[in-house]
Structure formats: structure tokens, C-alpha cells
KEDOBA-526834 format. One record per atom (N, C-alpha, C): residue number from 1; residue in three letters; atom name; x, y, z. Coordinates in pm, 1 decimal, always signed. Layout:
BEGIN
REC/n/res/atom/u/v/w
REC/NUM/ALA/CA/X/Y/Z
...
! end
This chain:
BEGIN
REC/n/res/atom/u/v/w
REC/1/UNK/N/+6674.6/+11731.5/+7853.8
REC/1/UNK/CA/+6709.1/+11590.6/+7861.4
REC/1/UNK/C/+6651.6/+11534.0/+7990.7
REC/2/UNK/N/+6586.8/+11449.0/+7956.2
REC/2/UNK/CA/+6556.0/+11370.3/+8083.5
REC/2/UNK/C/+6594.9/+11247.0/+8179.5
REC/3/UNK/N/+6559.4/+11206.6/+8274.6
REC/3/UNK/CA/+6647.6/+11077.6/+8338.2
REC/3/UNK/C/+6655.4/+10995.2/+8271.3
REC/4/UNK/N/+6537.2/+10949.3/+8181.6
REC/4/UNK/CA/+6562.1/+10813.9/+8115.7
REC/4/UNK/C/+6746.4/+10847.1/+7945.5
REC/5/UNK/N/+6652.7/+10925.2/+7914.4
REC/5/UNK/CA/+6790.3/+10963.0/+7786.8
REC/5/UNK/C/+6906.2/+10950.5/+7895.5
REC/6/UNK/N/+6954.9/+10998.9/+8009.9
REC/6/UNK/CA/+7062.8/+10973.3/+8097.5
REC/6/UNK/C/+7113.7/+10822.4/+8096.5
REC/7/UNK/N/+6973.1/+10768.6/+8148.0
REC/7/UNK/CA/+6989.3/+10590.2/+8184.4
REC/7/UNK/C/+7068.0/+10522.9/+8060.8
REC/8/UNK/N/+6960.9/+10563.8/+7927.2
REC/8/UNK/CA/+7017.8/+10456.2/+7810.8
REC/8/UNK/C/+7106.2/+10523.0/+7798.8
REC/9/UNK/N/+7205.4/+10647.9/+7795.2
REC/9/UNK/CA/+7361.9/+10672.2/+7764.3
REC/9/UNK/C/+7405.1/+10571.0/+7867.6
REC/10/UNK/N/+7417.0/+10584.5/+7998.2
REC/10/UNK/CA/+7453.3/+10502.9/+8124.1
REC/10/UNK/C/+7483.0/+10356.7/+8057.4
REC/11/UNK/N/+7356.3/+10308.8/+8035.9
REC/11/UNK/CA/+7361.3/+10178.5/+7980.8
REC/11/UNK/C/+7463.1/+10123.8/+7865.5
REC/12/UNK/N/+7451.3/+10226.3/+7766.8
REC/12/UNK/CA/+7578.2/+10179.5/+7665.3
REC/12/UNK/C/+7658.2/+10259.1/+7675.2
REC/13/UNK/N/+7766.3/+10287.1/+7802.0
REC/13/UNK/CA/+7874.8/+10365.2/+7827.2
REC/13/UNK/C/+7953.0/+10256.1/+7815.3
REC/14/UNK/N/+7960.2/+10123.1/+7738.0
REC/14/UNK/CA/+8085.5/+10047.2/+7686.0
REC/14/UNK/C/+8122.7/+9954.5/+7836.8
REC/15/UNK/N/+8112.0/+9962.4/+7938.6
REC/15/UNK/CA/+8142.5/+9906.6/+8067.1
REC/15/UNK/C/+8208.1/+10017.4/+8211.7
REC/16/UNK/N/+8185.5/+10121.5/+8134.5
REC/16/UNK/CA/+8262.0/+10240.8/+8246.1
REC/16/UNK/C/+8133.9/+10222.3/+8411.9
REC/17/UNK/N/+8194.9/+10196.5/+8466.0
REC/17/UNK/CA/+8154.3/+10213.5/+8615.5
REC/17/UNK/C/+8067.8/+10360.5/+8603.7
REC/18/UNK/N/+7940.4/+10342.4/+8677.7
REC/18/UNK/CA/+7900.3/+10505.4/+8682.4
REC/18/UNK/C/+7955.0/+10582.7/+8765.5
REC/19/UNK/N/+8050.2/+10562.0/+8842.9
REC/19/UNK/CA/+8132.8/+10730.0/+8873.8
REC/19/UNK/C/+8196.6/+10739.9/+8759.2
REC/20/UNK/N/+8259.1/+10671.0/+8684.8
REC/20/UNK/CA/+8338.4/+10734.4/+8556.2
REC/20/UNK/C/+8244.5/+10769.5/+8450.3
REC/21/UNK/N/+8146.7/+10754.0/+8429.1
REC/21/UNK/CA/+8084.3/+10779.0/+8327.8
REC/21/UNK/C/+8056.2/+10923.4/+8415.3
REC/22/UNK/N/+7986.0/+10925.6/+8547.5
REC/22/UNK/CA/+7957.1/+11094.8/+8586.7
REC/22/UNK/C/+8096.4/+11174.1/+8610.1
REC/23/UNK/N/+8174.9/+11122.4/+8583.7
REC/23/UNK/CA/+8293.8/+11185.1/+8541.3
REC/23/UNK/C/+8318.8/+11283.3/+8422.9
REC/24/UNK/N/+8294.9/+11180.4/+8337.4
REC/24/UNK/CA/+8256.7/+11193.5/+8169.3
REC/24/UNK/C/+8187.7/+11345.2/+8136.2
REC/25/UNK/N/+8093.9/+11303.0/+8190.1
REC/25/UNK/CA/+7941.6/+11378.1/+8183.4
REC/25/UNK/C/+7993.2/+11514.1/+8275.1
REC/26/UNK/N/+8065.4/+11529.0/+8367.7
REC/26/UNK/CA/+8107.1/+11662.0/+8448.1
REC/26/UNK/C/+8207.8/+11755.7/+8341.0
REC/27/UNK/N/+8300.8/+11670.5/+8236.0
REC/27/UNK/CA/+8375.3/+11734.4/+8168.9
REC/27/UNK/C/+8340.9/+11800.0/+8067.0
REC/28/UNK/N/+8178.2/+11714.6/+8023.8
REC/28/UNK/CA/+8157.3/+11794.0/+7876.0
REC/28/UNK/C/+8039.9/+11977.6/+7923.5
REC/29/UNK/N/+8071.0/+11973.0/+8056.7
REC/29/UNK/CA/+8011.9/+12078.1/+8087.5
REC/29/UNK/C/+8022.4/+12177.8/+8103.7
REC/30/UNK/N/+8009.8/+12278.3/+8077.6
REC/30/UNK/CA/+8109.8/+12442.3/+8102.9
REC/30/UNK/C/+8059.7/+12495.3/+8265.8
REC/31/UNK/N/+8149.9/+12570.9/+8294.8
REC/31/UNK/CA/+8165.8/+12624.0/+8431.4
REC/31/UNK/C/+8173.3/+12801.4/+8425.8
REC/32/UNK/N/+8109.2/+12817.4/+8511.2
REC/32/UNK/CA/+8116.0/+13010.6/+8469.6
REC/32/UNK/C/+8194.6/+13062.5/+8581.3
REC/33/UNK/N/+8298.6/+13036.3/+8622.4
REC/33/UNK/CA/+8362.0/+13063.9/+8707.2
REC/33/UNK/C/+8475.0/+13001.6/+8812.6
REC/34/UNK/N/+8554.9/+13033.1/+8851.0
REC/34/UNK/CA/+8662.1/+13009.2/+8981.2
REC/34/UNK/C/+8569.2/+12899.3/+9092.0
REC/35/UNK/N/+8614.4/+12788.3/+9100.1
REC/35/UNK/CA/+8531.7/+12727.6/+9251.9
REC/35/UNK/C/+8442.8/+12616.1/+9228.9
REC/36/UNK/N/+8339.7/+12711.9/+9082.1
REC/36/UNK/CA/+8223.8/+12629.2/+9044.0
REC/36/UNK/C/+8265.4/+12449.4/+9021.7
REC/37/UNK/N/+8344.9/+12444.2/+8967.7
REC/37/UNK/CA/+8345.1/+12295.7/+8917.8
REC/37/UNK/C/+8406.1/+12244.4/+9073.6
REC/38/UNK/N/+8463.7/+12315.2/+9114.1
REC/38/UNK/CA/+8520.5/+12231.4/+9205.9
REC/38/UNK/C/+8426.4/+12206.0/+9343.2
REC/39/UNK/N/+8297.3/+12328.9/+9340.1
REC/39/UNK/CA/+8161.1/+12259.2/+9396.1
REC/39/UNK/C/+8090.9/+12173.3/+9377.8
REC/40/UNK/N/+8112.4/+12163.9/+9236.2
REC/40/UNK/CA/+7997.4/+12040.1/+9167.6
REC/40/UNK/C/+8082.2/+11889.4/+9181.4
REC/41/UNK/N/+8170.8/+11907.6/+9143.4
REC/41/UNK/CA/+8296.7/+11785.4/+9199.3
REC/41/UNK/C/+8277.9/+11758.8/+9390.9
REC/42/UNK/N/+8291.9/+11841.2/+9457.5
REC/42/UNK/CA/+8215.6/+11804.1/+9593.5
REC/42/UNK/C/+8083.4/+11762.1/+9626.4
REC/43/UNK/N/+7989.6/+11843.9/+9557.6
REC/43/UNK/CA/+7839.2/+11817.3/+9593.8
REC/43/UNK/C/+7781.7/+11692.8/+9471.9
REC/44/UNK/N/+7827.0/+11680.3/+9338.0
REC/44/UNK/CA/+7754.6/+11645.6/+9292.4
REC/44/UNK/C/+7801.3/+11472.8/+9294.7
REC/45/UNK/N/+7953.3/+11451.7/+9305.9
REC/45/UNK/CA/+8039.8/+11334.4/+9281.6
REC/45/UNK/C/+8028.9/+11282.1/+9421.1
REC/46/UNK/N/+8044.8/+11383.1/+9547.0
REC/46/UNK/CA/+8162.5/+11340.5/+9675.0
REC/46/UNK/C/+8295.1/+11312.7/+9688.3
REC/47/UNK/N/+8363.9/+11399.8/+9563.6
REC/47/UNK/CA/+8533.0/+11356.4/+9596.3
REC/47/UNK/C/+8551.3/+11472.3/+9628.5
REC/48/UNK/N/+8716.3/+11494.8/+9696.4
REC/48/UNK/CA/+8774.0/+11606.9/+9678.3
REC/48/UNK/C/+8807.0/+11610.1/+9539.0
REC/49/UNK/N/+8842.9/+11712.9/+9522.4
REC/49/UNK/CA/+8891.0/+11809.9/+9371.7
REC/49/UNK/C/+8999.9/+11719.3/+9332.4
REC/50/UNK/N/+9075.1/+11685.4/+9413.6
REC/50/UNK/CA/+9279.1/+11644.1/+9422.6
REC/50/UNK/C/+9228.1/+11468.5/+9343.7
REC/51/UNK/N/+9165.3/+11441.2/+9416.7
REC/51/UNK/CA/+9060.0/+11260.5/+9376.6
REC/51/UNK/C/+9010.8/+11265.5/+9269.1
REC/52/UNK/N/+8927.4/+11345.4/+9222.2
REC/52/UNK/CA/+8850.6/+11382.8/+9099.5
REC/52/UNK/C/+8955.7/+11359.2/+9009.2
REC/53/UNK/N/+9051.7/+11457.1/+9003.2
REC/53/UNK/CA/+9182.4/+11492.0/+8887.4
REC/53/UNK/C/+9253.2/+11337.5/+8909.3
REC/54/UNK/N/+9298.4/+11273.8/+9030.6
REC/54/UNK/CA/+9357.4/+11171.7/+8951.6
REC/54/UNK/C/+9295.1/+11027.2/+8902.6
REC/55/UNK/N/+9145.5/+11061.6/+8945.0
REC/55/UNK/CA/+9076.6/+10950.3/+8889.5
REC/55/UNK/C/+9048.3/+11011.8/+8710.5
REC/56/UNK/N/+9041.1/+11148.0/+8664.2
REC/56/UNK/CA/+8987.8/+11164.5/+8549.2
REC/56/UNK/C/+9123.8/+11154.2/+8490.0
REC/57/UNK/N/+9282.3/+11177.2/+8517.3
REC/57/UNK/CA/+9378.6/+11146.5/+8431.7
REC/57/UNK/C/+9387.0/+11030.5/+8411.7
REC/58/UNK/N/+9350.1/+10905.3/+8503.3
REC/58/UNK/CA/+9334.0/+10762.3/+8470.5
REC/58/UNK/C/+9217.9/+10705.2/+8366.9
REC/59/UNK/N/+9129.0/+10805.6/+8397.3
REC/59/UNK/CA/+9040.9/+10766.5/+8270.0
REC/59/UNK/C/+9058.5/+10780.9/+8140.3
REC/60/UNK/N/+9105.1/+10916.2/+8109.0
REC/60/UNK/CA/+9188.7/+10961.1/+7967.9
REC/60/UNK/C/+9318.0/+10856.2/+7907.3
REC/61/UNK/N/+9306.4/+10739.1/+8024.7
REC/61/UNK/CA/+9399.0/+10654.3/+7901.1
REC/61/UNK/C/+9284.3/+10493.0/+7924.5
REC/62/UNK/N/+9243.8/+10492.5/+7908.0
REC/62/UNK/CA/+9104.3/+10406.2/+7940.4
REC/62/UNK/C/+9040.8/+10404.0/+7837.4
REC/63/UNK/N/+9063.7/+10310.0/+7721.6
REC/63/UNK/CA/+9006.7/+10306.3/+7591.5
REC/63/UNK/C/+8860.3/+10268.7/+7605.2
REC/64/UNK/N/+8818.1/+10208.9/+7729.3
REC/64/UNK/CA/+8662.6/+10211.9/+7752.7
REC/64/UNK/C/+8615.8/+10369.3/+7733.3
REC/65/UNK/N/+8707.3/+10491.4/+7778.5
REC/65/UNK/CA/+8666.9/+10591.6/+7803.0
REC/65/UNK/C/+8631.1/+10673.5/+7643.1
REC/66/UNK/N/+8764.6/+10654.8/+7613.7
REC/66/UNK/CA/+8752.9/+10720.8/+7470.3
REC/66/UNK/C/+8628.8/+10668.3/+7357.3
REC/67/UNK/N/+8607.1/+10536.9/+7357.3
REC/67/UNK/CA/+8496.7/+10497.1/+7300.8
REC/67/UNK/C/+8335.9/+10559.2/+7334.0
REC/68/UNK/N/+8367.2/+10546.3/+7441.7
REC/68/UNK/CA/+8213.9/+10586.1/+7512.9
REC/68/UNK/C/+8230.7/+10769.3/+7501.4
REC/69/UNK/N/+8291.1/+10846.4/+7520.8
REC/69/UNK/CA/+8295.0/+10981.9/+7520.9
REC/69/UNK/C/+8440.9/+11022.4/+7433.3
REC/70/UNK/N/+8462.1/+11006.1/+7299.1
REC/70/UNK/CA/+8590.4/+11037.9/+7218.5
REC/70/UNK/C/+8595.1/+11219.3/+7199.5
REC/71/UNK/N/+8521.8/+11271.7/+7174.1
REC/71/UNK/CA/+8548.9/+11412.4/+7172.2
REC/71/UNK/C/+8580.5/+11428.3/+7337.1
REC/72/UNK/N/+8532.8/+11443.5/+7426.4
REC/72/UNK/CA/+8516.4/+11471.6/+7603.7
REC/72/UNK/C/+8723.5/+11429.5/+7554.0
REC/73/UNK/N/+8692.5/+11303.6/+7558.8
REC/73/UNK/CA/+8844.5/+11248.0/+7578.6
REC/73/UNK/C/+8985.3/+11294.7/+7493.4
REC/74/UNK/N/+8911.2/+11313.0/+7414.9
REC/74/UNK/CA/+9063.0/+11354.6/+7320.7
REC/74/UNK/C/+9080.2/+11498.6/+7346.6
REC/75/UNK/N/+8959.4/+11595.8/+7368.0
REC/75/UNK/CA/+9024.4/+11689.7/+7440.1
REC/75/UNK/C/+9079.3/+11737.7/+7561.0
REC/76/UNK/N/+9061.8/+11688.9/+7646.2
REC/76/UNK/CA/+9102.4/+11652.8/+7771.1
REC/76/UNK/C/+9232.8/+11601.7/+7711.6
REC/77/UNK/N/+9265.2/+11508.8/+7640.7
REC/77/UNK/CA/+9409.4/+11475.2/+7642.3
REC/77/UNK/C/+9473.2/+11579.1/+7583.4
REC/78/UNK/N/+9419.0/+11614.5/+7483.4
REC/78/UNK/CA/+9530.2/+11764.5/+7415.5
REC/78/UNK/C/+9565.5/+11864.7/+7516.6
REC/79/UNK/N/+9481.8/+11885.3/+7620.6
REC/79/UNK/CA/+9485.6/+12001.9/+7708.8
REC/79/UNK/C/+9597.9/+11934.1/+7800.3
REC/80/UNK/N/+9588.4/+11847.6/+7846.4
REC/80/UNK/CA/+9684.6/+11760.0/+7922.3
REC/80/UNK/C/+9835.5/+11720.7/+7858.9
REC/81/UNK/N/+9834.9/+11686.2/+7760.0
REC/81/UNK/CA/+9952.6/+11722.9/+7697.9
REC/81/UNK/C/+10066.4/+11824.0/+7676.6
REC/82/UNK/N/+9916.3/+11932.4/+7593.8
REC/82/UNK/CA/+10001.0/+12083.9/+7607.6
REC/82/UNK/C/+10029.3/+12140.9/+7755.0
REC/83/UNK/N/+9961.6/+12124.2/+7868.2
REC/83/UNK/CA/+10075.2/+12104.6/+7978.8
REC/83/UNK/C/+10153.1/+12041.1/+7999.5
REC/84/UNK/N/+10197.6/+11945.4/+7985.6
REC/84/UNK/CA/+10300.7/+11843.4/+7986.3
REC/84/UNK/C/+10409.2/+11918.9/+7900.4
REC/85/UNK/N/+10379.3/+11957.3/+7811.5
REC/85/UNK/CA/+10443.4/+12044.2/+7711.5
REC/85/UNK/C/+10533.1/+12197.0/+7752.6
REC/86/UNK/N/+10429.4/+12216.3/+7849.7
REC/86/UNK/CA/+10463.7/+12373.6/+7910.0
REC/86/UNK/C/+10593.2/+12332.3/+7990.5
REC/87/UNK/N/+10592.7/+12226.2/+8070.0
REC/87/UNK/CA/+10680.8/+12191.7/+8203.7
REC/87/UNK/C/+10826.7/+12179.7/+8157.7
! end
């Protein structure tokens, strides 16, 4: 995939600000390990980890969000739930 295929998703991400859309885009990604995401969340975003999480639970109710990324989002909410569930 190249920058431009990036841009036109960017472009019709529905109105999401591009940190939330590279939000988006960090979740549908797999991680091979302890740390990793929470490097790429430092180096690749600039938040802490703690910032990241409560800007991405605010997005998961953000019907801009679900439109623009509905699989990313609805699983993220099931996972978030079934903790909610555990407590």
C-alpha cells in the first residue's frame, strides 16, 4: 500500500480528525509482542499509552468512527465490553 491509497482512505474517513483516523489504522494492526504497541503508540502517534486508551475509548462511541472503520470498531467494543463484563 502506498501513501497515496493512505491519503484517499484519510480523505473519506467521514470527518475523523487525522489523529483519530491514525488511531483507527494502529488498531487494525497486529502486534507480536509485550511493549510493541505501546512503542508504536509513543513513536509513531506521540502520546503516552494512558492518552492513547482514553482517546481510543472515546472514539468507540463516535459514530463518525464506526462508519469510517465498523469492523476496527465493533470489535474493539466487544472486547471492551466483555471487560466491563469481567469487573
Amino acid at each position: 500500500m502506498d501513501q497515496g491509497d493512505d491519503e484517499e482512505r484519510y480523505e473519506a474517513s467521514g470527518g475523523l480528525a487525522r489523529r483519530e483516523w491514525d488511531i483507527l489504522a494502529l488498531e487494525r494492526r497486529g502486534f507480536a509482542g509485550p511493549g510493541v504497541k505501546e512503542r508504536a503508540i509513543r513513536e509513531e502517534l506521540g502520546l503516552a499509552p494512558v492518552r492513547y486508551y482514553q482517546l481510543l475509548n472515546a472514539l468507540l462511541d463516535d459514530p463518525r468512527a464506526l462508519a469510517h472503520d465498523p469492523v476496527t470498531v465493533n470489535r474493539l467494543r466487544r472486547v471492551r465490553e466483555s471487560r466491563r463484563a469481567e469487573r
